[in-house]
C-alpha positions as CSV (number, residue, x, y, z in Angstrom):
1,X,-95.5,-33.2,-5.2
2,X,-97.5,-34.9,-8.6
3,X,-96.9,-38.7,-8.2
4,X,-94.0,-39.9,-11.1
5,X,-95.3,-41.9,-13.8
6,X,-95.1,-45.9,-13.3
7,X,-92.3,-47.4,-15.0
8,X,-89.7,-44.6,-14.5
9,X,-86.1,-45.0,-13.8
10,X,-85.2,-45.0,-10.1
11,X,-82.4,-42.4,-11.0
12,X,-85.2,-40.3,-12.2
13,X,-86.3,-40.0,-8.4
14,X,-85.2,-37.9,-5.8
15,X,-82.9,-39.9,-3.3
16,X,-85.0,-41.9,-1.6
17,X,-83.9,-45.1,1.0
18,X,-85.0,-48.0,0.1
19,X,-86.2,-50.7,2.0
20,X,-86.8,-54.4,1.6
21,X,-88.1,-57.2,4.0
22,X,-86.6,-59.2,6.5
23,X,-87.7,-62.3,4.3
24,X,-85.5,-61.4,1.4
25,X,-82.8,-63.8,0.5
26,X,-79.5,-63.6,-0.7
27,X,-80.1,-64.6,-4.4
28,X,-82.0,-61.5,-4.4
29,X,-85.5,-62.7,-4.7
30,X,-87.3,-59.4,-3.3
31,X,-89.0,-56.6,-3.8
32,X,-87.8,-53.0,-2.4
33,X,-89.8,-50.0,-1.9
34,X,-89.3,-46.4,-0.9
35,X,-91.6,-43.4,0.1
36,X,-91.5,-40.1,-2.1
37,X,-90.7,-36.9,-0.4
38,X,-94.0,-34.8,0.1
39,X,-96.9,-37.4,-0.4
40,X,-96.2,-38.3,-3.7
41,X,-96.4,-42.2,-2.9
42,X,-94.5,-45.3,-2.4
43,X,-92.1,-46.5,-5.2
44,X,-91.5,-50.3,-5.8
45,X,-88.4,-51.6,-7.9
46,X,-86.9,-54.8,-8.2
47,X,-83.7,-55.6,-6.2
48,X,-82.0,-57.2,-8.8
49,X,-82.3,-54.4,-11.0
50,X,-81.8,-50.9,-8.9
51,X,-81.8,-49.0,-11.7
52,X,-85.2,-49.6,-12.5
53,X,-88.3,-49.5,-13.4
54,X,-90.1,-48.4,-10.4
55,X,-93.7,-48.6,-9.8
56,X,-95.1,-46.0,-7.8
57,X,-98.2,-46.2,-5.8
58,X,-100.0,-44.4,-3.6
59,X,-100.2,-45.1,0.2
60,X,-103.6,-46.2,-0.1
61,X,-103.1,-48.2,-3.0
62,X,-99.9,-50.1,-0.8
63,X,-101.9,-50.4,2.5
64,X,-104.7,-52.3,0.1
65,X,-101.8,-54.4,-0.9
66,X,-100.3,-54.9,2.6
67,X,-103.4,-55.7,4.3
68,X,-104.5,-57.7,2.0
69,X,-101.1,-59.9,1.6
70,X,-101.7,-59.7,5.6
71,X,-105.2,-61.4,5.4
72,X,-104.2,-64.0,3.2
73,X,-105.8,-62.7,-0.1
74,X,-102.9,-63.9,-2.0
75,X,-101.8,-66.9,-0.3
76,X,-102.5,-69.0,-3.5
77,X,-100.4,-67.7,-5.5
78,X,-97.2,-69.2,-3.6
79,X,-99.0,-72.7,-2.3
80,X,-97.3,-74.5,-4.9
81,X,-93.8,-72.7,-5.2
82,X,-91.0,-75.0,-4.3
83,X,-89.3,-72.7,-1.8
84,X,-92.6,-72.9,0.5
């Protein structure tokens, strides 16, 4: 399957399930993603808008994200947020 441009409506996708973590709130402060049938990536929309856009990535592109969100790489970016 070609991977779906970035920025596409989620109702432009095949049905997918999407997921979002454990660390999400109720106000809806998260992110929610959802893997394409047949390889064709991982698409990330916003949870307060289901409709879209999604972003879709590739699995490598996500794991780079993920591992690097695991090893701290990004941990700046929310020292000073006021919900930390």
């Amino acid at each position: 399957m070609q991977q779906p441009p970035n920025g596409v409506p989620t109702t432009d996708l095949p049905p997918v399930r999407w997921l979002k973590s454990r660390r999400s709130n109720p106000s809806g402060n998260c992110v929610e993603l959802a893997e394409l049938p047949d390889g064709g990536g991982i698409a990330v929309r916003n949870s307060r808008h289901p409709e879209g856009p999604a972003l879709i990535y590739t699995v490598d592109e996500i794991a780079a994200f993920v591992l690097g969100a695991r090893d701290g790489d990004f941990d700046h970016l929310i020292a000073r947020s006021p919900s930390r």
